[in-house]
C-alpha positions, 0 to 999 in steps of 0.5 A, a space after each residue: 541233164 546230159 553231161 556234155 560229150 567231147 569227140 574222143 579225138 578232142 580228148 586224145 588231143 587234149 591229152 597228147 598236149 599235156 604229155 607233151 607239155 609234161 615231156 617237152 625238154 625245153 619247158 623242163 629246163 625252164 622250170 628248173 631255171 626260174 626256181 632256181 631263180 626264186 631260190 636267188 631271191 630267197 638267198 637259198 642258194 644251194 637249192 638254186 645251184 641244184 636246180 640249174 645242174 638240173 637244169 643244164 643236165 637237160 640242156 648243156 648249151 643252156 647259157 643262162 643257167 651256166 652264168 648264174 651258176 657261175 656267180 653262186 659258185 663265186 659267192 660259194 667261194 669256190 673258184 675254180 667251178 665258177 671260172 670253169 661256168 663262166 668260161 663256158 658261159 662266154 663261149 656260148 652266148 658272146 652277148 653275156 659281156 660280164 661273163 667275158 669280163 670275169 673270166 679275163 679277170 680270173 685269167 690275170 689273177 692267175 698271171 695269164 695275161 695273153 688269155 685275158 687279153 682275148 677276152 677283153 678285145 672280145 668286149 671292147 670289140 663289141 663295146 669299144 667303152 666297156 668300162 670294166 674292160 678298159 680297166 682291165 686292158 689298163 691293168 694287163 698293160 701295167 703288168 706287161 710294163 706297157 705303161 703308155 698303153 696303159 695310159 691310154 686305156 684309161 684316157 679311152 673311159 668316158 669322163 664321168 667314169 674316169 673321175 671315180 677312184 677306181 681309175 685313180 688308183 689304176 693311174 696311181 699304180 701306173 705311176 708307181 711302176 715308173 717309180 714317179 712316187 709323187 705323182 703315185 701318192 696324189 692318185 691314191 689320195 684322189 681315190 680316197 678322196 672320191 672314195 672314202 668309204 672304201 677300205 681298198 683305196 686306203 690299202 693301196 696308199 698304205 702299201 705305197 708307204 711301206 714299200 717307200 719305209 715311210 713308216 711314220 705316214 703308215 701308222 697314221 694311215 693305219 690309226 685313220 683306218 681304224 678308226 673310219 673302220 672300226 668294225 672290218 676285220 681288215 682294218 685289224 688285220 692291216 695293223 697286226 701286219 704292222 706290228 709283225 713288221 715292227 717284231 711287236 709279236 703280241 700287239 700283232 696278235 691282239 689285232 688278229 683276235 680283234 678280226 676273229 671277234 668281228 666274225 667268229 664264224 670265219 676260218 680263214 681269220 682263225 688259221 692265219 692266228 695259227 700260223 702266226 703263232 707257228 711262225 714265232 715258234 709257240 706250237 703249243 699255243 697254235 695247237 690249244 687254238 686250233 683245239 678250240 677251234 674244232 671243239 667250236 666246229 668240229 666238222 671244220 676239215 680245214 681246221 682238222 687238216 691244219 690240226 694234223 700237220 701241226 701235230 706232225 710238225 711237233 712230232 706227234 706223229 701217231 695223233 696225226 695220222 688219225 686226224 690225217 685217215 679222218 679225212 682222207 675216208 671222207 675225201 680221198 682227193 683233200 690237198 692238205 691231207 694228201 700233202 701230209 701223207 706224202 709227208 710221213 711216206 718221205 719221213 719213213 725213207 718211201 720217196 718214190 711213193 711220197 712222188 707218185 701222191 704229190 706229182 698230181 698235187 702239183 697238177 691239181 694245184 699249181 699254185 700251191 708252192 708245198 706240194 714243190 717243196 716236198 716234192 724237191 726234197 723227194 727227188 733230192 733224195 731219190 738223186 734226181 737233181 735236175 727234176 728236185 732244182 725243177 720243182 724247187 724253182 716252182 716253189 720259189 715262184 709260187 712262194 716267194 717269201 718263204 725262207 726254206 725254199 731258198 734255202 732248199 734253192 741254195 742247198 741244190 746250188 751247192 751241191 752242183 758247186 754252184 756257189 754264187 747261186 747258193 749264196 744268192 739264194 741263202 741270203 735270201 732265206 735270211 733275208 726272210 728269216 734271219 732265224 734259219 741257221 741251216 740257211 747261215 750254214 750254206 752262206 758261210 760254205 758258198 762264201 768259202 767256195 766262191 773265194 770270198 773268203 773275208 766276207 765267209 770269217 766275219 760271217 762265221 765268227 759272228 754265228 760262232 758267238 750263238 754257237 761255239 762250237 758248231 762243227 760246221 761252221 768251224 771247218 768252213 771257218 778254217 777253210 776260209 783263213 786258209 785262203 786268206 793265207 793265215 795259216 796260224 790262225 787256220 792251224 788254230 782253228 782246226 785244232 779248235 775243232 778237233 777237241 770238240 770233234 775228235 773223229 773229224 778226220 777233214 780237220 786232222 788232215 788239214 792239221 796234220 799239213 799245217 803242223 807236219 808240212 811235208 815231213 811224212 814221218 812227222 805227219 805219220 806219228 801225228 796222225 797216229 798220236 790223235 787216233 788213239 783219242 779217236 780209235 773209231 774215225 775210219 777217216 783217220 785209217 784213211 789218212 794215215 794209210 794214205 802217208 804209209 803208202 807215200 812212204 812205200 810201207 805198202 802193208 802197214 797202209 792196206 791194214 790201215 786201209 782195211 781198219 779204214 773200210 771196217 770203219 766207214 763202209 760207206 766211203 768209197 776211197 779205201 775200197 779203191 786204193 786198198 784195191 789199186 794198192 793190192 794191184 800194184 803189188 800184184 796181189 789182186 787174184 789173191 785179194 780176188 779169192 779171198 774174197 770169193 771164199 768168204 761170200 761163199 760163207 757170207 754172201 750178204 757180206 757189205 764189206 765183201 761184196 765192195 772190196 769184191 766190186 772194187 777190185 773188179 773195177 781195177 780189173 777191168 772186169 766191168 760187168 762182174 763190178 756193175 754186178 757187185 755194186 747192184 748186189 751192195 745197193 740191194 742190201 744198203 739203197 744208200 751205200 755212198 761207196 756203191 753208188 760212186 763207183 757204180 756212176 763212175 762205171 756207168 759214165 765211163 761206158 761207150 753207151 753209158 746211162 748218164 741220167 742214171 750215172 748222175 741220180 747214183 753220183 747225186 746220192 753219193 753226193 748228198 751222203 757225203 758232200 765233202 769226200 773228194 773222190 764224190 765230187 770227181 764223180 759227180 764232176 766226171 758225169 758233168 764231164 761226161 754230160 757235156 755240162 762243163 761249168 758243173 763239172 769245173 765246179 766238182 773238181 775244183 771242190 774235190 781239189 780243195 780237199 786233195 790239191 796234189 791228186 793228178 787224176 782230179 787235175 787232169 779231170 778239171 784240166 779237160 772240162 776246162 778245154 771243153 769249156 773253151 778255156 784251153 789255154 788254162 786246160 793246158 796249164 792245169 794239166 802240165 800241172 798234173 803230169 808235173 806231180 812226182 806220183 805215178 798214177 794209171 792215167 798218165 799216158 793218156 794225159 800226156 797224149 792230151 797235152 800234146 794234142 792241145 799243144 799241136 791245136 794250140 800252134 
């Protein structure tokens, strides 16, 4: 029998057919799709996401693909690829309501409210009673304070869907914004009602009882919680947030240890253990759990990463570091190791490397408030307050409940002399913790430079009680009976400090006007009698230089002066008065030349090169000054002196850098925040700046320490005219040019005043 014999172009076709099929993209892709949804059915979901990658590999546009890759992103617990595909989703195929619907649902969690309204009015306009999309129109106009509107998205529901618990919380939540708490409670007890096997209507009343302290109503909401839900690990989690409200630390952890029973498997539960024994100062125990942990799960990198951090925070530094370059070789770009990196480079003094790795932090996390902090701090460090108050308002909005972000806030305020702010902010951080003493410290001083000087002495005599003898505290603490004009009891607390800190030159000079009042002489061997108790306080040459010179002793007070540089070469005011000093004696060009000589010999000289720099500056030699100091700042980065001086420069030229001006002036400052010669930098950059009310706020500071100085007054005096208070410029600077002291500004003072008086007619 012959086999039967096909025409050869019956075969050729036949065969073109199958390499077609094999080859058609569309039948690839539709291959790649439905196994990858038999691997849903299978719940074998990462071999169905690698099937629709393939899948949209062939075709970009594939719409389907990207939506189900969406959803298995969003039960991989991976965010931001999931918005990301449904986004593009909603963009290819408007018919796919519920992608719209979950990304205007990510959009308002990330508070992006005008975003999510695009979406939503997309569905709406094809489905004017989406249900899911009238909630979230209610919930946008709730934020938005739209209350009205919210109303009336939810009055827009049909009736059947309106009647569930979901949109009685809505309209409970409704309530509650327009503070109408009866009406708030009876939605969220409707919702129960309706709903009672949803823990989340429960959490909402429950929250609504907090916020209202009804804290009796809270614990019966939460026993009836935990006892309908006895085997969800929120229920456990909920009543460890009670006892930790309550300061019942080991009842709080007990209920957390109950959730990690429920499900040992969830990391999540684990880390909020740590840092709750973190957040109550038991390191050790924080450390032995995440131990436990990694011994359970040792590829764990998020155990790992919380386990280094730990160990850089106990000051276990090199263990660390090994568990950090784990990680980092198996991912470069892991947040929280990279955060801990930048840590150890601000550790080691590296501030300008420690930016450059959390700058893309903060872009790749935007909501993440460390990256913020530390990077505030390392702006701080580098002088550049305005980008570190930047980053630090960041923290604070993404991270509202942290004490040391406030406190950073507040530390920030300070030094711009923003007292009210500093307060503010440092009431907040122990509102948060009353345990940050550094928060209590910035209170006390803000309270002193805001002049509320009673509310300043009860708070310091309180915190005195936990620590005697805190110089800090004690200071301010004088500083504050000063103001309310108790002078015995300032003299006593000034002395108080003295014994505990003999080098606080401050104190000494404080004591030495309360105990010698104008006497110099007296005020002279007063000084001179404490130095031999504290013969290395380069601040007490300074003082005593100071009154020899008032005195016309001009040698006796540059030999103080030098004792004064050789002791505290980074305070800039002995170079400069040792400098006008040897001016007014006509001793420059020899000052000049001895120098010179000695950095022939010794050209890395600090204390040389300084004096030099200075005398320059009084020279007027500008440029061979600017020099001088770029030579100090070479040899000592944070030399407080050069960087003063150099600003002071810098601001004063025609064309001057004032961004530079204020980053050198804001390192000086943050060396020496109470030097007052500082703070008249700092204030005549502001000045300079056009930023008046800072600069009032550093000459003021300044003054508080140097009340007499006519050249600080008339300084205060013009930012005061620029500010538009001119009537009190003119008093403060008649103020200034009625002081007895000769000083270099004079005429120019008195061509100012009379320029103000002629304005004023």
């Amino acid at each position: 029998m012959k086999s039967p014999r096909f025409p050869l172009f019956v075969l050729l076709g036949i065969l073109l057919l199958s390499v077609a099929a094999c080859s058609n993209p569309e039948a690839k892709k539709d291959k790649h799709y439905q196994k990858a949804m038999e691997y849903i059915k299978q719940k074998e979901n990462s071999a169905a996401v690698i099937e629709l990658r393939n899948a949209i590999q062939i075709d970009p546009k594939f719409a389907d693909a990207r939506y189900q890759l969406g959803l298995l992103y969003l039960q991989q617990n991976d965010p931001r690829n999931a918005f990301a595909e449904l986004q593009r989703t909603a963009g290819l195929d408007p018919n796919n309501l519920d992608a719209a619907i979950k990304v205007a649902e990510f959009l308002l969690l990330s508070n992006n409210k005008d975003e999510s309204r695009k979406y939503v009015d997309q569905v709406l306009a094809k489905d004017p009673q989406h249900t899911d999309a009238l909630a979230l129109l209610a919930n946008i106009e709730l934020i938005a304070g739209n209350f009205e509107e919210a109303e009336a998205a939810v009055a827009k529901v049909e009736d059947k869907q309106r009647e569930t618990d979901r949109f009685y919380n809505i309209r409970g939540r409704i309530y509650g914004a327009q503070q109408k708490w009866q009406e708030c409670r009876a939605m969220f007890e409707k919702a129960i009602e309706l709903g009672p096997d949803k823990l989340a209507n429960y959490r909402t009343l429950l929250l609504l009882f907090q916020q209202q302290k009804m804290n009796e109503e809270a614990e019966k909401l939460l026993a009836t919680i935990q006892e309908k839900f006895p085997d969800d690990p929120q229920s456990h989690l909920m009543m460890a947030s009670m006892y930790q409200s309550k300061k019942e630390p080991a009842k709080a952890i007990a209920e957390i240890k109950k959730a990690i029973a429920l499900e040992p498997d969830n990391v999540r539960f684990k880390l909020m253990l740590v840092d709750f024994y973190k957040s109550q100062n038991q390191g050790e125990e924080a450390e032995q759990e995440l131990r436990a942990a990694l011994k359970d799960k040792p590829d764990t990198v998020e155990y790992q990463a919380a386990l280094a951090e730990l160990l850089f925070d106990r000051q276990k530094a090199d263990e660390a570091k090994t568990v950090m370059d784990g990680i980092l070789a198996k991912n470069p770009d892991h947040g929280g190791a990279n955060l801990l990196k930048a840590r150890f480079l601000l550790k080691d003094g590296k501030k300008r490397d420690a930016v450059d790795i959390l700058t893309p932090l903060t872009t790749n996390y935007p909501k993440w408030p460390e990256p913020y902090f530390y990077l505030a701090v390392a702006h701080l460090g580098l002088g550049e307050s305005e980008l570190a108050q930047k980053s630090i308002g960041m923290a604070v909005q993404n991270g509202p409940g942290v004490s040391r972000y406030h406190a950073l806030a507040a530390q920030l305020a300070l030094i711009k002399g923003e007292s009210e702010t500093a307060g503010k902010e440092a009431t907040i951080a122990l509102r948060l913790d009353p345990r940050n003493f550094a928060a209590a410290k910035i209170l006390a001083k803000a309270l002193t430079q805001d002049k509320k000087f009673k509310e300043a002495v009860s708070l310091i005599e309180s915190m005195l009680k936990q620590v005697p003898n805190d110089p800090d505290l004690l200071g301010n603490l004088g500083l504050a009976y000063l103001g309310l004009k108790d002078k015995d009891k300032a003299k006593e607390t000034f002395a108080r400090l003295l014994e505990t800190t003999p080098d606080n030159s401050r104190a000494l000079a404080f004591l030495t006007a309360l105990t010698a009042d104008k006497d110099l002489a007296k005020a002279t061997a007063f000084v001179q009698e404490h130095i031999t108790k504290a013969p290395k306080a380069g601040g007490h040459y300074m003082l005593l230089g100071d009154l020899l010179a008032r005195q016309k002793k001009n040698e006796e007070a540059i030999a103080a002066f030098n004792k004064a540089q050789e002791l505290a070469p980074n305070n800039p005011q002995p170079y400069i008065v040792t400098a006008r000093l040897m001016a007014s004696l006509g001793k420059t060009e020899q000052a000049v030349a001895e120098l010179s000589q000695l950095l022939a010999k010794q050209p890395d000289s600090l204390p040389a090169n300084m004096g030099l720099a200075t005398l320059y500056e009084i020279q007027g030699k500008h440029q061979e000054a600017k020099d001088k100091y770029k030579k100090v700042l070479t040899l000592d980065p944070n030399s407080a002196a050069a960087n003063n001086n150099l600003a002071w420069i810098i601001a004063s030229e025609k064309d001057g850098d004032l961004g530079e001006a204020l980053r050198l002036a804001m390192l000086a400052k943050q060396a020496m925040p109470d030097e007052p010669h500082i703070a008249d930098t700092l204030g005549f950059v502001h000045l300079k700046r056009q930023s008046y009310p800072l600069a009032i706020a550093q000459f003021q500071l300044a003054l508080d320490n140097r009340p007499d100085d006519p050249v600080i007054t008339m300084h205060l005096a013009q930012a005061q005219y620029g500010k538009g208070d001119k009537e009190q410029a003119i008093a403060t600077l008649q103020k200034a040019l009625a002081t007895k002291e000769e000083f270099k500004e004079r005429g120019e003072a008195e061509g100012l005043l009379k320029q103000w008086e002629s304005s004023a007619q």
